[in-house]
N, C-alpha and C positions, 0 to 999 in steps of 0.2 A: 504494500500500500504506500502510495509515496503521500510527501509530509508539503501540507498546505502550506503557504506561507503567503503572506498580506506586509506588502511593504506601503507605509506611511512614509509621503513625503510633502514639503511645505510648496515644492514647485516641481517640473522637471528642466529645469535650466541645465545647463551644462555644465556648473562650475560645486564645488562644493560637495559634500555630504550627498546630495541628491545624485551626482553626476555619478557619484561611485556605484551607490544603490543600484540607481542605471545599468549601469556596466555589468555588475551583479548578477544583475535578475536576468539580463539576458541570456544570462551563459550558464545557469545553473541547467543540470541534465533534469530531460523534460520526464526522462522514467520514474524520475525519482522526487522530484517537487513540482508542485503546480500552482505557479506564482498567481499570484493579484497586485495591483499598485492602488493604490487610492491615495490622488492627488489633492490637496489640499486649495490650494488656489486656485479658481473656475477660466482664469485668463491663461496661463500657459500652456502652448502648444504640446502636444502629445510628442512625446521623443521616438523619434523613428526607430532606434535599435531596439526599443518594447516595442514596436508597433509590429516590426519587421521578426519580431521574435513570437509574434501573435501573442502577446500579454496583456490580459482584460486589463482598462484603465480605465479607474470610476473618480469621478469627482465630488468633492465633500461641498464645494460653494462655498469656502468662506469667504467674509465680508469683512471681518472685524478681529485684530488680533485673539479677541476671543469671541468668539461666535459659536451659542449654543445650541443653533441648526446646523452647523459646518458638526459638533459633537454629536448629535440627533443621528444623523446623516451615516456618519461614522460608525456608529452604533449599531443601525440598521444592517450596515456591510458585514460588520463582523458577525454579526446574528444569523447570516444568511449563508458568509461562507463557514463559518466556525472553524475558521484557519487553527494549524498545531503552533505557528511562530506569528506573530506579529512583531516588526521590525522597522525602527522609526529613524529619520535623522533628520537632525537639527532640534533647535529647543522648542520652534515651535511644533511641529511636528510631533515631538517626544513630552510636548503637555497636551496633547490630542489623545496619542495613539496609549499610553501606559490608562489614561482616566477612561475612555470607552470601553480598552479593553476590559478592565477591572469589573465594568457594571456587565461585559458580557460574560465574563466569570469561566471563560477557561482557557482562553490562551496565553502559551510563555511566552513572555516579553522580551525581546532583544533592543538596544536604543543605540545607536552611534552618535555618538555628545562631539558638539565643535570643539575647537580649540580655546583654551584659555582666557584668553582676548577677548573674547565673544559673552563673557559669562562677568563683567564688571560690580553688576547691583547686588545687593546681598538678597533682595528678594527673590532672584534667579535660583542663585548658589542655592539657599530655603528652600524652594519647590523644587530645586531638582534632589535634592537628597531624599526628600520624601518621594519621587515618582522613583528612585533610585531604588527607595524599598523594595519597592514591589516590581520592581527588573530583574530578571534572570541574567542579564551578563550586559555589559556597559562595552560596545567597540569602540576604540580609540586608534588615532593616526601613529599614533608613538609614544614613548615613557613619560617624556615632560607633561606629558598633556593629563595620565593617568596619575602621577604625581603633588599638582595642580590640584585634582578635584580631591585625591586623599589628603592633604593639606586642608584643605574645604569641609571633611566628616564625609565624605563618602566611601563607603564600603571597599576598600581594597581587594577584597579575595572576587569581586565581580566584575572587574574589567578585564579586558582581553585586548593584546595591542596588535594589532593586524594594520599595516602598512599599508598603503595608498597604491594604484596599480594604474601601471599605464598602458593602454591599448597598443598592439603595433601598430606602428605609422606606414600606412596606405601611399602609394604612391597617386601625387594629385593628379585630379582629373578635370581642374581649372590651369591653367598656362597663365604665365606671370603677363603675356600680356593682356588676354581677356582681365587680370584683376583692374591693371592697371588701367585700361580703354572705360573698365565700370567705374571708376574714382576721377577718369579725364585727367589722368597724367602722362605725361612724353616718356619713352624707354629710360630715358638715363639715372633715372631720380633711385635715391634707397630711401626703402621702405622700413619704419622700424613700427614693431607691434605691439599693441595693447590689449589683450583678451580677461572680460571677467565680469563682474557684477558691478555697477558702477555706483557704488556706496560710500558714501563718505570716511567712513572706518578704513577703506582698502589705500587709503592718501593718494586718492588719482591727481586729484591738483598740483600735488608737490612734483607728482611723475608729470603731468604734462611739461608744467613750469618749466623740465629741464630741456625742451626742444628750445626754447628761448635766448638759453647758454648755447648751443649748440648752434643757432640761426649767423651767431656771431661769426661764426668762423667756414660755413659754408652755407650756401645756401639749395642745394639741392636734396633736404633733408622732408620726409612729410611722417607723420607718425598716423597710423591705423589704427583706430579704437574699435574693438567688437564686444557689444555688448550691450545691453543695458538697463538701468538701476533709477532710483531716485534720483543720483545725481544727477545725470545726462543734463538737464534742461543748464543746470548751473556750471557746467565743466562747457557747452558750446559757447556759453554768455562768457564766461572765463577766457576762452582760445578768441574768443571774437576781441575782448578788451585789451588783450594783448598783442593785438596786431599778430595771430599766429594763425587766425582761421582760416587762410589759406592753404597750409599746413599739415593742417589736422582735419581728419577724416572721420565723422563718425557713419559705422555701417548697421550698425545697431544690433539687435540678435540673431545672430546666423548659426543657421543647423550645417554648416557647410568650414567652420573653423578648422577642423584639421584641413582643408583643403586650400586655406589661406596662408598658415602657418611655412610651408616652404619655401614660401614668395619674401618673405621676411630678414631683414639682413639679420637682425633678431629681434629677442621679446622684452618688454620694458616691465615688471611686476613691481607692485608698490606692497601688496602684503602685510597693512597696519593692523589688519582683524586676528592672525594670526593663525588662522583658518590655511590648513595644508592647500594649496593653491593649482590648482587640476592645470590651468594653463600653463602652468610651469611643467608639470609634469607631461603636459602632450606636447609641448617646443620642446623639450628634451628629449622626446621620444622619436621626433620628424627629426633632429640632429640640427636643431635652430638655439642656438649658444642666447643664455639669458640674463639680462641685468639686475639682480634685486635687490630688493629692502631685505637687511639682513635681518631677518625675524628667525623664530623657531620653526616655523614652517619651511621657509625658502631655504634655509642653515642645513633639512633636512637633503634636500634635493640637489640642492647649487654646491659644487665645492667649487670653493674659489679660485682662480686661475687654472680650473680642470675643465669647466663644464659652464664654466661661466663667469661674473663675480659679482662680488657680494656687496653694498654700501650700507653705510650706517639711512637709516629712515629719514627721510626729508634731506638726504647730502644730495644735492642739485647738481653742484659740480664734481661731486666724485660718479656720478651716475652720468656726467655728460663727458667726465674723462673717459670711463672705461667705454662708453659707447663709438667715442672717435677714436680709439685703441680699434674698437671691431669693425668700423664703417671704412679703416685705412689698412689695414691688414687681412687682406682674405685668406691666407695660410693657417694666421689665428681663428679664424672663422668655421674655418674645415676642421682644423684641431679640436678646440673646443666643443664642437658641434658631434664630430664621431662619436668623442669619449660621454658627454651627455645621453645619446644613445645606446652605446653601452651600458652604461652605468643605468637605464632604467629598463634595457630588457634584466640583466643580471640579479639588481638588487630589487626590482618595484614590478616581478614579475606578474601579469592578471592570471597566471592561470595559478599560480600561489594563493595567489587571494581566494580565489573561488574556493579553493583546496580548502585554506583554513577556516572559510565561513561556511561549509559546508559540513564539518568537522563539529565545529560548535551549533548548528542547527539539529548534528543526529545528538548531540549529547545534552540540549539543554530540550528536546524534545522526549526524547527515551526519562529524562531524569523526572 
């Protein structure tokens, strides 16, 4: 008999907690589990690798960070599949899926908690130790993170740290200049990339900023934003007052990202949330050498002058040096670039991941 599973998620964006899930559920063997998703937010696009994996995706309609028909809704689902695993990520999400579960009074709770950063207010840290109780095992990105919350009064002997996994990188089926002809720019120009959620936590401002240093000393520079968040409206108003709108590109939410990624002299990551950062992980994986905000996230992924390099958070000009280091030397480019991909089939393997979350679904269901 294979073992139900219902994954709870806040969105299906591509970035994040969610994107893993994603990646996840697709690839889990169909003999042996038969997934569900139930989407929390009624506006995001259905993710084609669930789609294309034929994975039912039901939507909860919320409205309102808390929304008791989005739990209603919730409830109803799990009453109907009476999944063995229910499986949440992020906090909102994981203040949904542990309370509905509960009142449907039989499924074991799995939660993948964000990083650190993400968990500020003590009111958070409070409810999640309580939804903690009543979890059968807490996934986490890595130690620091599991650390963090046992520091906080959460339960130690229930988190499980399963690493972050990156898809291999597909060879694109978009040509550098079809991108280029879509943005109206001439062959010559480099492209440097932006991909993620556009939230003010992630210090995109600071990261644009640094095209501005960089305008200084050439001017055939334009940077690619993919993605988009609350900020957006305030990050074009920002590139616009800065006389850089020309510049800067936004293309907004594209299901077609790893397909952009190649085209990329590299990736620009700011990482202030501290949230393990998928975009770093799939430029690393296309062999697209990365700049970032040296967080406990990006720390994980980027070694410095290996695979990429690392700046202190808001350094404008250390993130504008090392970018003219990689916009002026393509040997570094290549270098860099290889060993990033290396380094994420080796260490940040997906068929690893699946392995050990499959591991922990027959033991935390058998138990």
């Amino acid at each position: 008999m294979s073992t139900r599973i219902l994954y709870v998620v806040s969105s299906l964006d591509r970035y994040g907690a969610e994107q893993q899930l994603a990646l996840l559920a697709a690839r889990l063997p169909h003999a042996d589990f038969d997934v569900h998703v139930c989407c929390l937010d009624p506006t995001q696009p259905k993710d084609s690798s669930l789609a294309t994996a034929g994975i039912p995706i039901t939507s909860a309609g919320q409205r309102w960070p808390l929304d008791p028909l989005a739990a209603v809704r919730l409830e109803r689902l799990l009453c109907r599949l009476r999944p063995d695993v229910v499986h949440t990520g992020s906090f909102n999400s994981g203040a949904y899926g542990p309370l509905a579960a509960l009142v449907a009074g039989r499924a074991h709770l799995v939660a993948s908690e964000p990083a650190e950063n993400r968990w500020p207010a003590w009111h958070r840290l409070a409810l999640g130790r309580l939804l903690a109780s009543k979890t059968r095992a807490i996934v986490v990105p890595r130690a620091t993170v599991r650390d963090y919350f046992v520091r906080h009064g959460w339960p130690a002997e229930k988190f499980v740290v399963i690493p972050p996994a990156a898809a291999p990188a597909e060879a694109s089926q978009t040509t550098r200049c079809e991108l280029l002809a879509e943005i109206g720019l001439p062959a010559d120009v480099h492209l440097i990339g932006i991909a993620g959620r556009l939230e003010i936590e992630e210090g995109w401002k600071e990261v644009i900023w640094t095209l501005d240093i960089l305008r200084c000393v050439r001017d055939d520079l334009h940077l690619v934003v993919v993605g988009d968040g609350r900020q957006r409206g305030q990050l074009e108003r920002f590139a616009r007052l800065c006389t850089m709108s020309p510049n800067v590109h936004f293309l907004g939410r594209r299901p077609d990202v790893a397909q952009l990624l190649p085209h990329f002299n590299h990736l620009w990551q700011g990482g202030g949330s501290g949230i393990t950062p998928v975009a770093v992980i799939e430029a690393l994986a296309a062999g697209v050498p990365v700049v970032a905000a040296d967080t406990a996230g990006n720390r994980e992924l980027v070694i410095h002058d290996q695979t990429g390099f690392l700046v202190p958070v808001g350094d404008r000009a250390g993130r504008a040096r090392y970018a003219n280091r990689l916009i002026n030397d393509p040997g570094l480019r290549t270098r860099l670039g290889e060993a990033g991909r290396q380094r994420m089939t080796s260490q940040f393997n997906l068929e690893q991941m699946v392995a050990r979350h499959i591991d922990l679904y027959q033991r935390v269901s058998s138990g």
